[in-house]
N, C-alpha and C positions, 0 to 999 in steps of 0.2 A: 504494500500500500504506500511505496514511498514516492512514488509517481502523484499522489493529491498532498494538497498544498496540508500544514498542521494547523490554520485555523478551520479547513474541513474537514480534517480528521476530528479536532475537536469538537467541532456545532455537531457532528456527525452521533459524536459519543454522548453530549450530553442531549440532545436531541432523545437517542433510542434509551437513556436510563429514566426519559418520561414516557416517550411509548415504546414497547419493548416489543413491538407487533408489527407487521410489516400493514401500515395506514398510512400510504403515502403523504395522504396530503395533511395529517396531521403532524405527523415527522418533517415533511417540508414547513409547516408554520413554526414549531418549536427549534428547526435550524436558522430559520429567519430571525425570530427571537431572539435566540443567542448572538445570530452578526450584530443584533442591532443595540441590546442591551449590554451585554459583555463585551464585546469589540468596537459596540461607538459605529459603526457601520452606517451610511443614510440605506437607509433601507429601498431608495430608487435607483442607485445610483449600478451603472454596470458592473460594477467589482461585488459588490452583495450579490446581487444576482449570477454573477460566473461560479464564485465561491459556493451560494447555494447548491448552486447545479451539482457543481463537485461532492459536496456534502453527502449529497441525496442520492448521491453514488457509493460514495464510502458510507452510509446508513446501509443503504441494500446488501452490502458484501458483509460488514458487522454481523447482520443479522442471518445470513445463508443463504440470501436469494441472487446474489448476485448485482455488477453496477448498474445492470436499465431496468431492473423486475421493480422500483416502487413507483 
């Protein structure tokens, strides 16, 4: 996993130890959360959103489904 950047590993992990289930689009809101309240992120802006993407890739593979299954 050393190919995604460590603020998407991170949003990633603290993301799945809120939803431990693969619900995409809750895990993408609680990775958004994270860029924006713990990392100061504007949450419009293209780097959140790249980073998210990332995230919600490394959630997927954390959790066993792999980087495009959430």
């Amino acid at each position: 996993m050393d190919e995604y950047s460590k603020q998407a590993r991170d949003a990633a992990a603290a993301a799945i130890k809120k939803v431990p289930y693969p619900a995409g689009g809750l895990i993408e809101l609680e990775i958004h959360t994270h860029l924006e309240q713990v990392l100061g992120m504007d949450p419009m802006s293209d780097e959140c959103f790249r980073i998210a993407d990332e995230a919600l890739s490394v959630a997927g593979i954390l959790l066993g489904f792999g980087p495009d299954e959430l």
